[in-house]
Backbone bond lengths (Angstrom), bond angles and torsions (degrees), N, CA, C in turn:
res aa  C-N    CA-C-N  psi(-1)  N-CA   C-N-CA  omega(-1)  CA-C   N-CA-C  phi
1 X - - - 1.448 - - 1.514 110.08 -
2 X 1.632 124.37 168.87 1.248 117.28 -147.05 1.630 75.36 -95.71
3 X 1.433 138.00 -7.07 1.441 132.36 177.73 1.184 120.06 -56.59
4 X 1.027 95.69 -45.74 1.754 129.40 -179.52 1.833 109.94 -22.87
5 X 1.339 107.71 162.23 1.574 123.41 -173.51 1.578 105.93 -60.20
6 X 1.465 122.30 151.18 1.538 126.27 -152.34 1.427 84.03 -88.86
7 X 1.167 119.55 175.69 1.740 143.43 168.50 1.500 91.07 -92.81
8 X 0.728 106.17 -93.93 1.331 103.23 -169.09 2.003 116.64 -78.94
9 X 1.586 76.37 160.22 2.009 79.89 -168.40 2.070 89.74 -105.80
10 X 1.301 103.46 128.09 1.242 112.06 154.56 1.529 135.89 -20.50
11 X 1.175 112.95 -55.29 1.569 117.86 170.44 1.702 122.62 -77.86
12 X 1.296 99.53 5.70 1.927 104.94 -179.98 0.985 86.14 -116.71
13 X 1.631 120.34 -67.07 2.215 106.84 -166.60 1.460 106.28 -114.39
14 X 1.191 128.24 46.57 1.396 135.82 160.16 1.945 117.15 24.14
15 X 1.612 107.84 -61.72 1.236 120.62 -135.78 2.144 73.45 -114.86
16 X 1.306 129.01 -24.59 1.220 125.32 148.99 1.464 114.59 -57.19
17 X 0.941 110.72 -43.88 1.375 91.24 -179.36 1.367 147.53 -74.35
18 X 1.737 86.63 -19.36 1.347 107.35 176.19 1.683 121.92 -73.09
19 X 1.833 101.70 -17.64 1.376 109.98 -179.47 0.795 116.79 -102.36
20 X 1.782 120.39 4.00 1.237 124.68 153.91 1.918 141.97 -73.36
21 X 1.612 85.27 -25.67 1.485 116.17 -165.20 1.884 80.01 -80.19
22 X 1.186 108.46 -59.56 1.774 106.02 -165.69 1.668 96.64 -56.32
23 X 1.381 121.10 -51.55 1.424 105.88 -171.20 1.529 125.44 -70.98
24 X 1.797 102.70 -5.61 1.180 95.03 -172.76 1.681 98.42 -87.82
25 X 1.449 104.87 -17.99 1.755 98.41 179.16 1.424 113.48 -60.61
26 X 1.461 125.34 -24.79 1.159 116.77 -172.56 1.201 113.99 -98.50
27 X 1.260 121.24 -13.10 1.716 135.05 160.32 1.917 102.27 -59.29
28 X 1.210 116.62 -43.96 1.432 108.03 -166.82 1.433 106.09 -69.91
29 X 1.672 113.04 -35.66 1.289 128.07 177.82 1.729 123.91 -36.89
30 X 1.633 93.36 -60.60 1.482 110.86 175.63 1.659 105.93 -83.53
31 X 1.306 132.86 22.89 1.453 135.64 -170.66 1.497 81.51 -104.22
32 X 1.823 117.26 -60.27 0.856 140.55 -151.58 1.969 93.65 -65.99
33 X 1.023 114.15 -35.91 1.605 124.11 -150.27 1.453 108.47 60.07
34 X 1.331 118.97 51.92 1.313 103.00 171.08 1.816 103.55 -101.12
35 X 0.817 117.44 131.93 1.454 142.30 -167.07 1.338 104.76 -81.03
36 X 1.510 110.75 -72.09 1.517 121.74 -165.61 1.856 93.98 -71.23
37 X 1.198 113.09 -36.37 1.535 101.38 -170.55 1.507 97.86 -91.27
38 X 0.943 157.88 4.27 1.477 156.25 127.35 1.539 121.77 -24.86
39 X 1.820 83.56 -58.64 1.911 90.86 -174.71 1.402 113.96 -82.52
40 X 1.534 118.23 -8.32 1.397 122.21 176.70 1.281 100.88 -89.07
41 X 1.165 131.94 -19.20 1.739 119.67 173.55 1.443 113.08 -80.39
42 X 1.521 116.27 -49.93 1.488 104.43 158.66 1.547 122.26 -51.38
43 X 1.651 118.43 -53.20 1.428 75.00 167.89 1.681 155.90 -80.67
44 X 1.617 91.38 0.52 1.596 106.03 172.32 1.267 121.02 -69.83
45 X 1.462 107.16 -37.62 2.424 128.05 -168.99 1.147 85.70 -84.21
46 X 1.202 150.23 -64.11 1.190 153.93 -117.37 1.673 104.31 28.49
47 X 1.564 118.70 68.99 1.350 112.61 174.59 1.738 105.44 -102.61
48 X 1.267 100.24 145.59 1.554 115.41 -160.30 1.614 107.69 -72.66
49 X 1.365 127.14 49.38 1.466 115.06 -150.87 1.920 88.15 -79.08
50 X 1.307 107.55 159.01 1.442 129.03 -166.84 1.964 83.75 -98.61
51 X 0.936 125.03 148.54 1.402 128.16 172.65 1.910 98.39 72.34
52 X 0.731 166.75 43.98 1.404 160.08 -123.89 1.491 99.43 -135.07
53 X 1.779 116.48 -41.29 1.520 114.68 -174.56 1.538 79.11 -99.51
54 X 1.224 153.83 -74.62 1.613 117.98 -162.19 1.496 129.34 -49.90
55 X 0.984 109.50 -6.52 1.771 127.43 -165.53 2.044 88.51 -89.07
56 X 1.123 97.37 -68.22 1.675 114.44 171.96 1.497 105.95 -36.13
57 X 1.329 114.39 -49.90 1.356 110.10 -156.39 1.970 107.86 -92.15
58 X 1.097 110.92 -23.60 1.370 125.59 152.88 1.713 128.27 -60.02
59 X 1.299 104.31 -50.38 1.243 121.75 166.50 1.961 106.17 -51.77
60 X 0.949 105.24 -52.53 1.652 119.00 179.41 1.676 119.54 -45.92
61 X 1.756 96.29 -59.61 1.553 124.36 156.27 1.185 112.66 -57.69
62 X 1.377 157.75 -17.95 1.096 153.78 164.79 1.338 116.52 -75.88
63 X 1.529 125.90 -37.48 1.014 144.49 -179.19 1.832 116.88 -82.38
64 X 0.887 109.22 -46.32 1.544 117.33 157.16 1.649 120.85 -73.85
65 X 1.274 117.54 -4.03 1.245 120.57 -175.05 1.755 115.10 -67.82
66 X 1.747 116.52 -29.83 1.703 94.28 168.35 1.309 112.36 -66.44
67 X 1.738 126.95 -27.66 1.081 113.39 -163.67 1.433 108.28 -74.52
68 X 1.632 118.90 -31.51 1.682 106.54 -157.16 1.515 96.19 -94.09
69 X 1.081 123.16 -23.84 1.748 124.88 -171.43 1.690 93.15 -135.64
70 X 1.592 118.38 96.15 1.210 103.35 157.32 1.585 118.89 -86.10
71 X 0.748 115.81 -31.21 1.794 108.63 168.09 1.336 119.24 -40.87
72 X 1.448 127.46 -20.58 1.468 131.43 -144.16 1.732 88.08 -78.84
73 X 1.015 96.81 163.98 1.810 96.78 166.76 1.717 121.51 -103.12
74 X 1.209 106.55 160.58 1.615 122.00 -173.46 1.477 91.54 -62.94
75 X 1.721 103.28 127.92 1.390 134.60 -164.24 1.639 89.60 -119.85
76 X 1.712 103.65 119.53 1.445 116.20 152.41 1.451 137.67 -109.85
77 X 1.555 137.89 124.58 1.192 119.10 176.79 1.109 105.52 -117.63
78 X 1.463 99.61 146.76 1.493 138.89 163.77 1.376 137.24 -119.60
79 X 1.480 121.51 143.94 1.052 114.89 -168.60 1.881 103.90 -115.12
80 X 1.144 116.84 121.94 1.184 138.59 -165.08 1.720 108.15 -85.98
81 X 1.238 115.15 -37.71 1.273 118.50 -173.46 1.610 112.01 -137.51
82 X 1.899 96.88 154.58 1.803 83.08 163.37 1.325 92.28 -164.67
83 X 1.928 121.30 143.32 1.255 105.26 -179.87 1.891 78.12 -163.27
84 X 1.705 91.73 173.28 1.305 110.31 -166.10 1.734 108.19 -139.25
85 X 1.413 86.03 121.58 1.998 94.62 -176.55 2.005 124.79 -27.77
86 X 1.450 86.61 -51.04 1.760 87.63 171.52 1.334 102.26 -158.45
87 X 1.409 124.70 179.30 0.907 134.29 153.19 1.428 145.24 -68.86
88 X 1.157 130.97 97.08 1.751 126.54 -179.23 1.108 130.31 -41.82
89 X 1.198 117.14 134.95 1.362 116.59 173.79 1.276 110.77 -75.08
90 X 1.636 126.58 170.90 1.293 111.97 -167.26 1.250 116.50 -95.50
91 X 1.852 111.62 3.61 1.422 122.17 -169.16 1.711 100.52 -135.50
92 X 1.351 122.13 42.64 1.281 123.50 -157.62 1.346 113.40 -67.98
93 X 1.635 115.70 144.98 2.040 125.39 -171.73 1.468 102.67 -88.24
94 X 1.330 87.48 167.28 1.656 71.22 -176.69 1.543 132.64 -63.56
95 X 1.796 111.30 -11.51 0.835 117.95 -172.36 1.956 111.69 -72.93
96 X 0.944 106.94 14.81 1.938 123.24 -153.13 1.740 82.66 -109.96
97 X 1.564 88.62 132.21 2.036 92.19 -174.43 1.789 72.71 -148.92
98 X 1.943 96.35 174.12 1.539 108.40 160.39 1.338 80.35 -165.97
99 X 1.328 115.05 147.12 1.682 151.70 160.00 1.137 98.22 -113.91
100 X 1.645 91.10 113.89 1.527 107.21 153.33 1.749 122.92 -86.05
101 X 1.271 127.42 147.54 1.300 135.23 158.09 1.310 117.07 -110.05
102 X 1.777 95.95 148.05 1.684 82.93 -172.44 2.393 71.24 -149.78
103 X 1.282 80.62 151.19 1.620 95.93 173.74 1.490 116.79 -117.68
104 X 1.246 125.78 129.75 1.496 114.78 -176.93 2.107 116.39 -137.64
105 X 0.764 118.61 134.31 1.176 119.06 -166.63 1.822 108.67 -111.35
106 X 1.205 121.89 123.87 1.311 129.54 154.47 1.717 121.52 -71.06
107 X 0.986 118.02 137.84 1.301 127.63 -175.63 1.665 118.91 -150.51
108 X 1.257 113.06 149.78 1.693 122.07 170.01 1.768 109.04 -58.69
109 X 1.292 132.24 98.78 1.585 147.82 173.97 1.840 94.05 -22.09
């Protein structure tokens, strides 16, 4: 779960961790399917997530889903994975980036 124990520990990659804690808020978000609190974290973090309007627009469909398909069944997501390109330095140039990945799976509750 996106609750789950950090990758990295604060006192080894500092500036990892910090981009972990923000991505994991938005991992709990879409765990949660919360929609409206999804799009208020992007616009508060401004974190650069790659997929961000399909993620949004799913999140939306999930949330309207008793009304448009009540037959459908209870939809859970999870996030299975999470990892980060390299490690930061603790004084990084501008040339210093990290992409995070994170994998998440929908499933029948």
């Amino acid at each position: 779960a996106a609750a789950g124990k950090l990758v990295n520990r604060p006192e080894a990659a500092p500036l990892n961790a910090k981009i972990e804690t923000l991505d994991r808020q938005g991992m709990e978000l879409i765990e949660a399917q919360d929609s409206p609190g999804f799009r208020r974290y992007l616009e508060n973090c401004q974190n650069t997530i790659c997929g961000r309007n399909p993620i949004a627009i799913l999140l939306e469909i999930l949330r309207q889903r008793p009304q448009m398909f009540p037959s459908c069944p209870q939809l859970r997501c999870e996030f299975v994975h999470y990892s980060q390109s390299q490690t930061m330095p603790t004084r990084p140039s501008a040339n210093d980036s990290c992409v995070s990945y994170a994998a998440g799976v929908i499933q029948v509750a």
